[in-house]
C-alpha positions as CSV (number, residue, x, y, z in Angstrom):
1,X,53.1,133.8,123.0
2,X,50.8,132.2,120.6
3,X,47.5,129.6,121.7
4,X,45.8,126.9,119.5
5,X,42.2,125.9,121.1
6,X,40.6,122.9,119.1
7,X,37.4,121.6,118.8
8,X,36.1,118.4,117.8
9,X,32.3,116.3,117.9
10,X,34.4,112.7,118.0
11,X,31.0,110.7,117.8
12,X,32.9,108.1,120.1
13,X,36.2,109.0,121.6
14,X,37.0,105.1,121.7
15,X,35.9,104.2,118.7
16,X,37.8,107.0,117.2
17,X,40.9,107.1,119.3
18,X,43.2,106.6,116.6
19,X,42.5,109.9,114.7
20,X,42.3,111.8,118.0
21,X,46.0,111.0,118.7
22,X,46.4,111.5,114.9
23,X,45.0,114.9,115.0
24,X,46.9,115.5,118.3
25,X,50.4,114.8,116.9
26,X,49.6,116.7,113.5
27,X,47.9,119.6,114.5
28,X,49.3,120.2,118.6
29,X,46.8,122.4,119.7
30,X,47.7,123.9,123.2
31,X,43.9,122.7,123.9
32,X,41.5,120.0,122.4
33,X,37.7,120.5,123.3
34,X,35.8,117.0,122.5
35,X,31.9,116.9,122.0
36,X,29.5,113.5,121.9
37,X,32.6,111.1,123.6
38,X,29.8,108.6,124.5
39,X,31.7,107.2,127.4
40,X,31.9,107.8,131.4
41,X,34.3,109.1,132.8
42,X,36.5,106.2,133.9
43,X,36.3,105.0,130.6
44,X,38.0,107.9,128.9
45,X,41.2,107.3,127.2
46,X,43.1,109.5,129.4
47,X,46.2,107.5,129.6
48,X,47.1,107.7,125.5
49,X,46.0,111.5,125.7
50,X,48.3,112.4,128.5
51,X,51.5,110.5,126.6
52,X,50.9,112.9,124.4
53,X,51.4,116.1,126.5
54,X,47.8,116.3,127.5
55,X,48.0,116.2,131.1
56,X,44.9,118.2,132.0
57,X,42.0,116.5,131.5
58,X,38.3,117.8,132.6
59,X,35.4,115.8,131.8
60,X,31.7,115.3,132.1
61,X,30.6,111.7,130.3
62,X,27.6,109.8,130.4
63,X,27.2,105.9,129.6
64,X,26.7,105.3,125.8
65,X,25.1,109.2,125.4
66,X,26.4,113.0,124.7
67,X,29.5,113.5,126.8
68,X,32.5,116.3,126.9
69,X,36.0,117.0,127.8
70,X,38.8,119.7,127.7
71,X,42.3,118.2,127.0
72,X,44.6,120.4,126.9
73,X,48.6,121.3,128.2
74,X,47.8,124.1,130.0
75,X,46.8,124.0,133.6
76,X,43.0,123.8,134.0
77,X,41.4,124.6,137.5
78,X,37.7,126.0,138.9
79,X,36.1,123.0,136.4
80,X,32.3,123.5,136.1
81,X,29.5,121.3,134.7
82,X,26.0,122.8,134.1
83,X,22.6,120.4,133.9
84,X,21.0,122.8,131.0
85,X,17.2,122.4,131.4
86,X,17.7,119.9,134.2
87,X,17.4,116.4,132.5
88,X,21.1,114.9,133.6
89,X,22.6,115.1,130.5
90,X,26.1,115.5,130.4
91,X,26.8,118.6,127.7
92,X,28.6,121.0,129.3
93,X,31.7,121.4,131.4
94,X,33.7,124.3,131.6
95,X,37.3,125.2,133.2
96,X,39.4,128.5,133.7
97,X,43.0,128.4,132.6
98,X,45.9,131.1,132.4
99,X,47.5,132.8,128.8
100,X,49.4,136.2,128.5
101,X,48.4,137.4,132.0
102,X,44.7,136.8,131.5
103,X,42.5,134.5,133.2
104,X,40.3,132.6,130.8
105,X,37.0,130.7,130.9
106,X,36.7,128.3,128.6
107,X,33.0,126.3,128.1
108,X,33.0,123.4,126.1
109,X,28.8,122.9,124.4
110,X,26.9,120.3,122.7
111,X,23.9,121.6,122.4
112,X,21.0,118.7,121.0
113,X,20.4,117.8,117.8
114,X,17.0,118.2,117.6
115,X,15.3,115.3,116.4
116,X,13.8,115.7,112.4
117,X,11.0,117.5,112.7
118,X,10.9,121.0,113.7
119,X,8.3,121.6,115.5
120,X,8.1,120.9,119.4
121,X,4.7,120.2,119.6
122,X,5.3,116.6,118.1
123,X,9.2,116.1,118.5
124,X,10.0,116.6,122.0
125,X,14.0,116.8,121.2
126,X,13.0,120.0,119.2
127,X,11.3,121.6,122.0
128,X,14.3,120.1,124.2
129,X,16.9,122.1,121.6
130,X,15.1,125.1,121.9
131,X,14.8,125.1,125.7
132,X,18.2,124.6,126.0
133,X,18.8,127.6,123.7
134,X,16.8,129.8,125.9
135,X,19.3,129.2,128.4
136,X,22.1,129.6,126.9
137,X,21.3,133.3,126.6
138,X,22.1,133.8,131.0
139,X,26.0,132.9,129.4
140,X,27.5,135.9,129.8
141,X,30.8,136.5,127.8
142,X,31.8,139.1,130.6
143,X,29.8,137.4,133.4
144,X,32.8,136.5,135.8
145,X,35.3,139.8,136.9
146,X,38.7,140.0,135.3
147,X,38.2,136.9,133.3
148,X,37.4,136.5,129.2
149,X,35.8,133.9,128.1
150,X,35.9,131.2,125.3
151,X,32.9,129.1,124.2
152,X,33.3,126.1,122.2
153,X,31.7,123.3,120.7
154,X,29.2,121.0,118.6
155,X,26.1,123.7,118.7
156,X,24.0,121.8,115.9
157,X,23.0,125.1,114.5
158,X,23.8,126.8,111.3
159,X,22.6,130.2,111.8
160,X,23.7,132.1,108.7
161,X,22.8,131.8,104.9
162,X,26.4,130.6,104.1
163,X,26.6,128.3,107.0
164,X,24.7,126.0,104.9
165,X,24.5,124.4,101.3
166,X,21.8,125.8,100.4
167,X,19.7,128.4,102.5
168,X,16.7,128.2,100.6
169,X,16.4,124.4,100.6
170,X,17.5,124.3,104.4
171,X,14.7,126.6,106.2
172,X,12.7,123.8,107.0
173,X,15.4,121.2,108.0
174,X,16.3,121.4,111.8
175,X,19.8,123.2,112.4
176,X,18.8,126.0,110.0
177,X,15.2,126.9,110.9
178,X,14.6,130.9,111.7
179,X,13.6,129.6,115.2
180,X,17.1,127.9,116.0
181,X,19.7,130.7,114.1
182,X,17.4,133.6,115.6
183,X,17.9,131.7,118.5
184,X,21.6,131.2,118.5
185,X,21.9,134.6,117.3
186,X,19.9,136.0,120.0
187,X,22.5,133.8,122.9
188,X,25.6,135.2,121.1
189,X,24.2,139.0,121.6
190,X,22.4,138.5,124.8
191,X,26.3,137.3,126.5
192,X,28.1,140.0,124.1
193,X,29.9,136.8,122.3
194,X,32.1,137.3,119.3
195,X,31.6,134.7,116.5
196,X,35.4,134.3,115.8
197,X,34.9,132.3,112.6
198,X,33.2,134.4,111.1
199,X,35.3,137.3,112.2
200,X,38.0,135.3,109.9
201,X,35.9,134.0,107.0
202,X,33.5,136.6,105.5
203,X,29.9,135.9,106.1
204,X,29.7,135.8,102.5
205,X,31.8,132.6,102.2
206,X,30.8,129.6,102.3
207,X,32.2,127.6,105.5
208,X,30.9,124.1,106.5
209,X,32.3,121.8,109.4
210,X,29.9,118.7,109.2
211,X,29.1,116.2,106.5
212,X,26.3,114.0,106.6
213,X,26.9,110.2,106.7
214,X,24.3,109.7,104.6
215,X,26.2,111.2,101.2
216,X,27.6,108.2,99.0
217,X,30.7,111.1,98.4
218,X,30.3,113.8,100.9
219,X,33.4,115.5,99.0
220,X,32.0,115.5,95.6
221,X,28.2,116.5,96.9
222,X,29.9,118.5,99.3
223,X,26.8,119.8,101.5
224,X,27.6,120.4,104.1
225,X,26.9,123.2,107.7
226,X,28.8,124.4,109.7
227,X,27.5,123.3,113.2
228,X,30.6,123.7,114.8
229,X,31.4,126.9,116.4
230,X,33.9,129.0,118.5
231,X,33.1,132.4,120.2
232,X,34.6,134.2,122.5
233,X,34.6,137.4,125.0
234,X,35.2,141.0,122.8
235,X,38.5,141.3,124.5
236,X,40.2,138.3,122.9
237,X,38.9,138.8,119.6
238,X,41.5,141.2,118.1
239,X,44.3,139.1,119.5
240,X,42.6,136.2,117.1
241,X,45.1,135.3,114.2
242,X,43.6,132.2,112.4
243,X,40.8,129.8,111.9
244,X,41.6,126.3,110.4
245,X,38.7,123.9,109.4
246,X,40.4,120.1,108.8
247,X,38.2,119.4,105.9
248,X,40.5,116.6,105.1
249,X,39.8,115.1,108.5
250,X,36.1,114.0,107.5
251,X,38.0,111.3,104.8
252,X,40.2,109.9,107.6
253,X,39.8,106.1,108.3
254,X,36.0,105.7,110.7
255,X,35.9,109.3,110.4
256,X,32.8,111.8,112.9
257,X,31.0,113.6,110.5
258,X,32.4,116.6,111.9
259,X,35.8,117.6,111.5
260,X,37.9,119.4,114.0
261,X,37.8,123.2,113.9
262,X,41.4,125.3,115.8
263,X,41.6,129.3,116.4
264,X,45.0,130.1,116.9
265,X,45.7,133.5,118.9
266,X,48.6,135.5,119.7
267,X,49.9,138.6,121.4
């Protein structure tokens, strides 16, 4: 038995519906985890997603903001959605499902952005990152019995030196200050998480999963992070077979400036 689990920061699922059901029909992971949809949840695009085998659908939206959703083929049941640091934003939903006898939590994250400046005493959103950081860290990888656990999604933080362009020029830019990747870092040991990507690609490699907008040629520049992540319980991690990054996917037509990341796992 083999499983694909993707995930994707959309920036717009109906803006972008095209590639989604491009990337759906190409790529056929078992699962799709979506970040930043920007819609409620009556206005999801259910219907197209479901034609194409997607039947399952969990989702937490919010009106014009943030926003996730698991897609996937598999059954999904016990669907959760946790208010990190209380404010009603809609960035987390979670749902169990079943693979090769094992039960399987899987949370979908998109942690904020952070604002510009780095420093919470003047930039609110900064403070509001780092607050939801600190809670992050009561996620426990092994925190329900005889269940392992996948986490997933957009968490705007870089934390190693090859997660970013250059490391040196980064420490002062949000998404790569020592406060947020000793922060991140500190969450993935506190719930005993496994990064799998980097389990696949050396940590002295570099491996980006987010362009900025902002390049006249993101390709050629090519400076990129890698803000998108996927971890998961110590138990899964050795049945792990693959990472894919869709680099091409950030030169598709209305592209996000992320681009959709897939572990692939077998028996």
């Amino acid at each position: 038995m083999t499983l694909s689990i993707s995930t994707w920061n959309i920036n717009s699922v109906r803006l972008r519906l095209p590639i989604v059901l491009d990337f759906l029909r190409q790529a056929n992971p078992d699962i799709l985890c979506l970040q930043e949809i920007k819609c409620q949840n009556d206005q999801f695009p259910s219907e197209a997603i479901t034609e194409l085998g997607y039947s399952n659908i969990v989702i937490h939206g919010q009106k014009g903001y943030h926003g996730v959703a698991i897609c996937s083929k598999l059954p999904l049941t016990e669907d959760h959605r946790q208010d990190y640091c209380g404010v009603g934003d809609s960035r987390h939903i979670s749902a169990v499902f079943a693979w090769n006898g094992r039960r399987i939590r899987l949370h979908n994250f998109y942690v904020p952005a952070g604002g510009d400046e780095p420093n919470r005493e003047i930039n609110p959103k900064f403070g509001h990152k780092l607050d939801f950081i600190e809670e992050m860290k009561l996620l426990s990888a092994d925190g329900e019995p005889e269940t392992s656990a996948i986490l997933v999604g957009d968490l705007n933080i870089a934390p190693l030196e090859h997660d970013v362009w250059s490391h040196k020029q980064m420490l002062k830019i949000v998404s790569h200050t020592p406060i947020e990747t000793e922060g991140l870092t500190a969450v993935m040991q506190a719930g005993n998480w496994v990064d799998l990507m980097r389990q696949q690609v050396p940590a002295t490699e570099k491996l980006y999963t987010w362009w900025s907008y902002r390049a006249k040629d993101w390709a050629a520049a090519d400076r990129g992070r890698r803000l998108d992540h996927i971890w998961s319980s110590s138990d899964l991690a050795s049945s792990l077979v693959g990472i894919d990054v869709l680099k091409d996917a950030r030169g598709w037509n209305q592209p996000s400036d992320h681009v959709p990341v897939t572990a692939r796992f077998a028996v």
